[in-house]
N, C-alpha and C positions, 0 to 999 in steps of 0.2 A: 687683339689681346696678346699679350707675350706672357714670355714663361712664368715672369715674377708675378705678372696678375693671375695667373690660371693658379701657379701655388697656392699663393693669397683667398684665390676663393676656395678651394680645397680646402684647406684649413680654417678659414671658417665658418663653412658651410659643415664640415666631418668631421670635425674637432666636437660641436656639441652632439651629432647625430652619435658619436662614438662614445664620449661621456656618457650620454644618456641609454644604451645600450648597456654599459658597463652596472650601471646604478643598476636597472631594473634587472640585470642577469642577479646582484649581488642579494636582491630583496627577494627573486624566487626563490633562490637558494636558501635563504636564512631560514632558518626552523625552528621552533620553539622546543622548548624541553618538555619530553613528558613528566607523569608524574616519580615515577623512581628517580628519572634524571634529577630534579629539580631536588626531589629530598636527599639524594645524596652530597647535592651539593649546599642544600643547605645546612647538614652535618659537619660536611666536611669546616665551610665557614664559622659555626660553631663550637669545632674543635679547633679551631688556628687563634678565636679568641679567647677560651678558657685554658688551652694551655698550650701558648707560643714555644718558638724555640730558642731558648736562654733561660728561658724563667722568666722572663719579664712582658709585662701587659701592652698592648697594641699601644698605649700613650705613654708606654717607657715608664721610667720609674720617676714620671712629673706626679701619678698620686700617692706615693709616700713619701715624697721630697712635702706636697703642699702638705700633706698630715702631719707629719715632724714640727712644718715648720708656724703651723696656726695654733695662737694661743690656748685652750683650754675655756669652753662658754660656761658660764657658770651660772 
């Protein structure tokens, strides 16, 4: 076996052993929010929809453009 093949198997033999290392280190780590966490952030989301920063609503001013621009139901 020469060097090109021993690289060759090193890399593909440690290439997924190393991926799959990485993933599982990334998933113990991950931690869920507790409960304060979670309500303050879903505050926070709350207050970025009801009052952004411009004045204008997360879908832009496309719903008083469409109000203006529909006829009147009668």
């Amino acid at each position: 076996m020469n060097d090109t093949e021993s690289i060759w198997t090193l890399t593909v033999i440690g290439g997924p052993i190393i991926l799959g290392a990485i993933i599982a280190y990334a998933l113990i780590k991950q931690r869920r929010l507790r409960q304060p966490e979670k309500a303050r952030q879903n505050q926070a989301v709350k207050n970025l929809y009801d009052d952004p920063d411009g004045g204008t609503s997360p879908a832009g001013d496309a719903r008083s453009v469409e109000a203006e621009v529909r006829a009147p139901q009668k």
